[in-house]
N, C-alpha and C positions, 0 to 999 in steps of 0.2 A: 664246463657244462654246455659247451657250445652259444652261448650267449655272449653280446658283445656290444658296448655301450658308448654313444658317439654325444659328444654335447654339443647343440646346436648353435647355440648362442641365439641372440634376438631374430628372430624372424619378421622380415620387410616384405618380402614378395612372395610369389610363388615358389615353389622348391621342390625339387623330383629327390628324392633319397633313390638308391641304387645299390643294393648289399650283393654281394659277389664272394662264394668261398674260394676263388682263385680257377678255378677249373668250368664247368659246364652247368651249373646251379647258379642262381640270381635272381632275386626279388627286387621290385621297385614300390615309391610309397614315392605321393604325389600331396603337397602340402600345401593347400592354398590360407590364404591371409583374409579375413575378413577384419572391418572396421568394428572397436570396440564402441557397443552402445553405448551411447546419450541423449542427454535433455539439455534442452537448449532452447533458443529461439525466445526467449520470454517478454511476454507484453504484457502491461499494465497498465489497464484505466482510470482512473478518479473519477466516482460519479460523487458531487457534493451535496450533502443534504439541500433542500430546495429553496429552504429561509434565508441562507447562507445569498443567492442570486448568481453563483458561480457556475463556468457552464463544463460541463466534462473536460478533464485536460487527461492526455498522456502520458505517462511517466515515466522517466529511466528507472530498466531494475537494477541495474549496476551503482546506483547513488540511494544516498538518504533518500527513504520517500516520510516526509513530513505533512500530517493530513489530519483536518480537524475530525472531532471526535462524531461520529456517523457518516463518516463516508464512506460508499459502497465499493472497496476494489474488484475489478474483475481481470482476471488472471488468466493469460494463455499459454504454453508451452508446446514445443516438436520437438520429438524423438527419433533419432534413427533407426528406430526399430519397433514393433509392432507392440502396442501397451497394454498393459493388464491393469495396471492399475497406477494413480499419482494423487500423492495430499502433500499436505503444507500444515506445519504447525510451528508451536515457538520452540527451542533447544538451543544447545550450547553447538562450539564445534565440534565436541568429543559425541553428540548423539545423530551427530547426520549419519553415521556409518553403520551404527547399531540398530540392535531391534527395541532398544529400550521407546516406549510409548511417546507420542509428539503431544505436548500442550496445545489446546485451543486447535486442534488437529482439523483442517477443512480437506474434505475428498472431494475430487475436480474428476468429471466427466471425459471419459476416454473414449474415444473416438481412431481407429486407427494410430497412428502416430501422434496423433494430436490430443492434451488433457488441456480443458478451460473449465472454469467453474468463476463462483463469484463470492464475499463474503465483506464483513463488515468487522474488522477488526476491533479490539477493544484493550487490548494492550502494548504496549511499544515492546517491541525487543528483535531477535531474527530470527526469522520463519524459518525453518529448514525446507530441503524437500527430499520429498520419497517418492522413488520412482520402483516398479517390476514392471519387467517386459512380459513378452506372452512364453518366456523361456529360461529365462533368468532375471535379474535384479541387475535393474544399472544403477552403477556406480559413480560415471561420470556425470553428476549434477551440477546447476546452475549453482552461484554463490546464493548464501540467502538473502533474504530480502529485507531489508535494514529498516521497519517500521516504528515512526514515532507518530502515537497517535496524541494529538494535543488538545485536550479540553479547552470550550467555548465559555468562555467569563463571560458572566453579564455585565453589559452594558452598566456604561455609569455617567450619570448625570449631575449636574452639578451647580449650585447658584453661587457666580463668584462675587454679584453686586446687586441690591447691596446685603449686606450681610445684618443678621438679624432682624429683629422687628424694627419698623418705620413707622411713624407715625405721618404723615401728610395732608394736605388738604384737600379735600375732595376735589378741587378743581385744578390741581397739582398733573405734570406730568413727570413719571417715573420709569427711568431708564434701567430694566433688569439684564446683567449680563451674564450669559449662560455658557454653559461646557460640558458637551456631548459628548464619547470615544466607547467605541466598545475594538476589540481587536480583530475580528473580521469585517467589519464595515457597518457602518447605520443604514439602515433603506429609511430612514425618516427620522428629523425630528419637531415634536410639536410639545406646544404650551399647553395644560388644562389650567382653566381659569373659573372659579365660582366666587364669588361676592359672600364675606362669610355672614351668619348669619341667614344666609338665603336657602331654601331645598329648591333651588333651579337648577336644571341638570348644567356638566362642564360646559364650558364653551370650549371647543379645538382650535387653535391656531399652529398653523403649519407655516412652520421655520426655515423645514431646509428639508429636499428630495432625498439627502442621504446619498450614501455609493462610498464615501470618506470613512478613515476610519475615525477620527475626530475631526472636530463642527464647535465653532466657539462664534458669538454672535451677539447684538443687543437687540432687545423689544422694549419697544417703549406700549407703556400701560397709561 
């Protein structure tokens, strides 16, 4: 049928094809290479809730990001090519590739080549990402982003001495020893102290500045 079929194998560079019926007739087909799209480039910041005292840190996206429970990430990424659209949510590895729906799905702000947005995660697992360009859908994406978000225990306080009721003599001096630990740090610890029997408001005494994540100490009363 006059048709004739050549298989190229992988194509690296440019490439002129040149078909030739043997005689005075000839076509040429000129085949250039372009890079397949991607995302990449990605940044991640920690901003930590403000009770916490912690001050914004950076974070690798290629590791655990391990992050108490309300911290704000904000997320940037670059594309080789012009974007239409980039979110993030939680999936397995078998749904990064599909169209099946992302959990807890955040859409990040496109800008040219560039998608950043911000979000406050709320459960641990990995994010996937979805990227379309402004022509097709890239494929080549960043790994996900490996989030363990870790709830804040309260604090706990504790009287190791002495234990139980005392009885004493009012003119007695009484060594109480104490134990403070919460797991992101104390910014303070202090005594209230009221005389029972009394409706006089607490008296405060201030123990210790805090910044530790446990604080153990004696007052004497």
């Amino acid at each position: 049928d006059g048709r004739a079929v050549a298989e190229l194998g992988n194509v690296t560079a440019e490439l002129a094809v040149v078909v030739s019926d043997g005689r005075a007739g000839r076509d040429s087909l000129l085949i250039g290479v372009v890079d397949r799209p991607f995302l990449g480039d990605v940044e991640v910041m920690a901003r930590y809730p403000a009770y916490l005292g912690r001050g914004d840190e950076r974070l690798a996206a290629d590791a655990a990001i391990r992050v108490p429970a309300g911290t704000r990430l904000e997320i940037a990424a670059r594309s080789s090519t012009p974007l239409a659209a980039v979110s993030l949510g939680l999936g397995d590895a078998t749904m990064a590739a599909s169209a099946a729906p992302l959990r807890e799905a955040v859409t990040l702000r496109v800008d040219a080549t560039r998608a950043s947005g911000s979000f406050v995660p709320t459960r641990s697992g990995q994010y996937q990402w979805r990227a379309d360009g402004a022509s097709q859908q890239i494929a080549d994406l960043p790994p996900p982003l490996d989030i363990d978000v870790v709830p804040d225990s309260l604090p706990r306080v504790e009287i190791l001495a002495p234990t139980g009721e005392r009885m004493v003599d009012p003119q007695a001096v009484l060594a109480v020893e104490l134990l403070a630990q919460d797991d992101y740090g104390l910014r303070e610890v202090a005594l209230r102290l009221q005389r029972a029997g009394e409706d006089a408001p607490f008296a405060t005494v201030s123990l210790d500045a805090g910044s530790d994540v446990i604080w153990s100490g004696v007052h004497t009363l």
